[in-house]
N, C-alpha and C positions, 0 to 999 in steps of 0.2 A: 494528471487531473488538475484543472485549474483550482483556483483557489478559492474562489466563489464556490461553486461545485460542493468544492470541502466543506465551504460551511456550512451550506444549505442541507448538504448531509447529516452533519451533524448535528445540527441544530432538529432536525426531524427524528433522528435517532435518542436523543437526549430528554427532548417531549414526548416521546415514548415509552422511555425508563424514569421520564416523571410519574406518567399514569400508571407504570408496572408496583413502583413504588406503594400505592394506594391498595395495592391488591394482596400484601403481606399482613402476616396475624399482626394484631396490634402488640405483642410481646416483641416481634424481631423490628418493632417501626423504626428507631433508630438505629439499628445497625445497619438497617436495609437503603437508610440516608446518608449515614458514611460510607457505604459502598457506592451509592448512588454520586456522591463527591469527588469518588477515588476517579473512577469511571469517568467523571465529565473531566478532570485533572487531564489526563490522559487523552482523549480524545480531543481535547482544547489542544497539546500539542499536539498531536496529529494534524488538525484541522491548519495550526499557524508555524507548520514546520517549515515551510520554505524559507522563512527569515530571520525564526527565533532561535534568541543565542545564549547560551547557558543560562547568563544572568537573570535571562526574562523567565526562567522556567519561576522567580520567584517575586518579580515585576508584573511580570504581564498576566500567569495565568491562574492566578488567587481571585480575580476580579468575577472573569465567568464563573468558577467554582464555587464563588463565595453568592455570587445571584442564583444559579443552581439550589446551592442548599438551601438559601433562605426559600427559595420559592417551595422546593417541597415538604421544608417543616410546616410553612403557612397553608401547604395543602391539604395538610391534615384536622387546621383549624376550621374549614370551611365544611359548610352545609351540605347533608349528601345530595345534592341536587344538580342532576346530570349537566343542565345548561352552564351554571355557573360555573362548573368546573369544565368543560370542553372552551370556556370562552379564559379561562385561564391558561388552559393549555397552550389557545393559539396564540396568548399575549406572551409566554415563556417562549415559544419557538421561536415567533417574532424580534424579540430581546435580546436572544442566544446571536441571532444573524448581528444583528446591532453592535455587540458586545463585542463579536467575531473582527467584523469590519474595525472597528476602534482600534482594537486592540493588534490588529494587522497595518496599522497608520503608523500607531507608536513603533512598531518594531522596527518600521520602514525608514520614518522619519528620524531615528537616531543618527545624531552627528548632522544632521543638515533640519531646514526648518523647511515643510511643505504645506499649502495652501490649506491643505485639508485640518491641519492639525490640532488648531484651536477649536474646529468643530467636535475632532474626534474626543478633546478634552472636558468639553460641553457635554458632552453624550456620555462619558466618561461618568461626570460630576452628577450627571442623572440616574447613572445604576448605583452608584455608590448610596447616592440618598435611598431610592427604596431600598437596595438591601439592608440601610440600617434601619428603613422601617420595618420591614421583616421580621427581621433578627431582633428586634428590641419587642415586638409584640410575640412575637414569640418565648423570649428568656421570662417577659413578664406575666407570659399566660400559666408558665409551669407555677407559677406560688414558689419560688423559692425563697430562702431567709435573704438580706438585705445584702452580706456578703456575697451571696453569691452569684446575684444577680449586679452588682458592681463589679466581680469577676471574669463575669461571662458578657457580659455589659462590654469589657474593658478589650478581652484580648479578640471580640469581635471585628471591635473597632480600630484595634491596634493597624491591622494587617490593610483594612480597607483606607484608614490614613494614610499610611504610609506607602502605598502605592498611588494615591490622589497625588501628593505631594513629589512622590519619582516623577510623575509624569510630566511634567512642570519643567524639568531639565534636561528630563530622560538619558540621564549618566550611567556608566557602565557602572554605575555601583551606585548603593544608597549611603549618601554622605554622612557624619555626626550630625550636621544641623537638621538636615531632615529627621534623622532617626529620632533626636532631642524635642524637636516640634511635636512629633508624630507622641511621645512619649507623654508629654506635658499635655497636649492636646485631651489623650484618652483617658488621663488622669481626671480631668474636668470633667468629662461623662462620665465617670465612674462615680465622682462626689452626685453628680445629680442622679444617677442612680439609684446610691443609698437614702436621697432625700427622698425619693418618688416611695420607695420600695415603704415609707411609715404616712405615704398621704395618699386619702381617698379618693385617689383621679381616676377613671376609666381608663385601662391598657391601651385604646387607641388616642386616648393624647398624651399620655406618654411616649408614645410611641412618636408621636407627630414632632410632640417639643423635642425630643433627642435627633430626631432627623433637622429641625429647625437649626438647631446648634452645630450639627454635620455641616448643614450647607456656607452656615456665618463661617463657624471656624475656619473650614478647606475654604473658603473664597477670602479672608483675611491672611491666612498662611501661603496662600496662591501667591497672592497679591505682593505677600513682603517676599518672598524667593525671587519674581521676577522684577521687583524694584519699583513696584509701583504702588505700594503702602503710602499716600499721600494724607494729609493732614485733615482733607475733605473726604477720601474712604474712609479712614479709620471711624471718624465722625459718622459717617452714615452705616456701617456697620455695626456701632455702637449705639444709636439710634435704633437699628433694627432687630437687635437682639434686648434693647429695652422695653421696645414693642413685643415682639414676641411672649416678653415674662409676663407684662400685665395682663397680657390677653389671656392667656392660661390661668391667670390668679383670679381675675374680675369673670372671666365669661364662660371657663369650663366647670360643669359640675362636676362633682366625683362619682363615686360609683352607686 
């Protein structure tokens, strides 16, 4: 079976166990999403077995898994109303393929550099951001105390960093620097976190700013692994995360 094939299967297969997901009592709802994780875990390799190699089993396939989840925690936050959710549906199938394809570039292009792969890293930096949107309006929908949404805040993002930041080298292993980035990095959403968790902002620009600070960070982190942290990026990065605060301070109400 080609590869393609593979995906397209699974990705229909896996938007199918999104909506199977919807159909459980609201007591088994989480359990029914960690099985629903275990399950795309699994089928992700399946889907990118031709190429993947040990190491990627914790490189490469946290990424689909981790859009996965966040998609059918947020499925649960939405309105019961059939359209909006069939048009969800088709945008997770859609994504899974996407996610597929990337992540089958990376595997490829280990040890050599190919055409495609700055795209696939674009596309990459694209699910990573919604999934921390996701995830972050989700941990903030639960009402949980301040710790524990800096907890769950944290080791979200942990795993979605540090796979941004693999990608970047794509080494058979995830180095100290990386790891230490990735660590310091999640450390900082987790202080904003705890800030958000005592100020009366609307969950969706929480959610927004944490993803804002996703995209600064992993595009300044990017940037100093491949050597190209220059004195006019940093500058304009720093510029655009100055922008970002006031905008949320002067222009968002709270709740």
């Amino acid at each position: 079976m080609r590869r393609r094939e593979k995906f397209v299967i699974v990705s229909i297969l896996l938007s199918l166990g999104l909506l199977a997901t919807q159909y459980v009592p609201v007591d088994w709802r989480y359990g029914a999403i960690a099985l629903f994780a275990l399950i795309s875990y699994f089928m992700s390799a399946w889907a990118l077995s031709d190429d993947l190699q040990i190491y990627e089993w914790l490189t490469i396939l946290p990424l689909p898994v981790l859009y996965a989840s966040s998609v059918a925690l947020f499925y649960f936050l939405l309105p019961e109303v059939l359209l909006s959710r069939l048009v969800l549906l088709v945008i997770f199938g859609v994504g899974m393929y996407a996610l597929f394809l990337t992540a089958n570039i990376f595997s490829v292009a280990k040890g050599r550099t190919i055409q495609l792969l700055y795209a696939a890293q674009a596309i990459a930096l694209f699910f990573t951001m919604i999934t921390s949107l996701l995830l972050t309006n989700t941990i903030f929908s639960l009402r949980l105390p301040f710790y524990l949404n800096a907890l769950l805040v944290a080791l979200a993002h942990f795993i979605l960093v540090l796979m941004s930041l693999w990608s970047v080298q794509l080494e058979p292993r995830i180095n100290q620097q990386i790891f230490h980035y990735s660590l310091l990095f999640v450390l900082l959403l987790a202080e904003f976190a705890i800030c958000f968790s005592f100020l009366a902002m609307q969950i969706w620009y929480i959610s927004l700013f944490i993803m804002s600070l996703v995209y600064v960070g992993l595009s300044l982190f990017q940037n100093l692994l491949q050597g190209r942290l220059f004195k006019n990026t940093a500058t304009e990065y720093a510029l655009v995360s100055i922008f970002i605060v006031l905008a949320f301070i002067l222009v968002f109400p709270g709740k």
